[in-house]
C-alpha positions, 0 to 999 in steps of 0.5 A, a space after each residue: 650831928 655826926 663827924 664822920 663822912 658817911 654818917 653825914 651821907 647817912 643822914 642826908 639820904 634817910 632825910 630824903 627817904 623820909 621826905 619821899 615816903 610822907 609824900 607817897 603816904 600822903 597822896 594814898 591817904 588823899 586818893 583814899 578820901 576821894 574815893 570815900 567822898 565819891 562813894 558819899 555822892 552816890 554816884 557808881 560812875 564816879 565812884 568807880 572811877 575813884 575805885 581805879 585810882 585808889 587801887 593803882 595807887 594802893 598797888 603802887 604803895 605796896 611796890 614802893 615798901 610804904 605798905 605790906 600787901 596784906 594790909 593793901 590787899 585788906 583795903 582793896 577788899 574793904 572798897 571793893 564791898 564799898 563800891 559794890 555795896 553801891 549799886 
């Protein structure tokens, strides 16, 4: 543990970071099943419903710094041809 104030500070703060940051990468990871298993059901609406969400979410990702925008542009590519290879 650190003795001097601000490092406690420090600790404190990159605990919460660390805490925010699994949860965000934890709900892209869910939404990002959900639509793979939307995909899987074969239905286009739902799975274009799937698609929006999964999009916003990975866009928010990017805005947030728990992705780089070409890894986020990679994946919105990658389920675009998912979902249009659907019809």
């Amino acid at each position: 543990m650190p003795n001097i104030k601000s490092s406690k500070k420090d600790v404190i703060s990159s605990k919460i970071a660390y805490e925010k940051n699994k949860a965000n990468k934890s709900e892209l990871k869910t939404m990002l099943k959900k639509y793979e298993a939307a995909l899987e059901t074969g239905d286009k609406a739902v799975a274009e419903v799937a698609y929006k969400n999964a999009v916003v979410l990975v866009d928010k990702a990017v805005q947030k710094g728990i992705l780089h925008k070409n890894n986020a542009s990679r994946k919105k590519s990658a389920m675009t041809l998912k979902l249009n290879k659907l019809a």
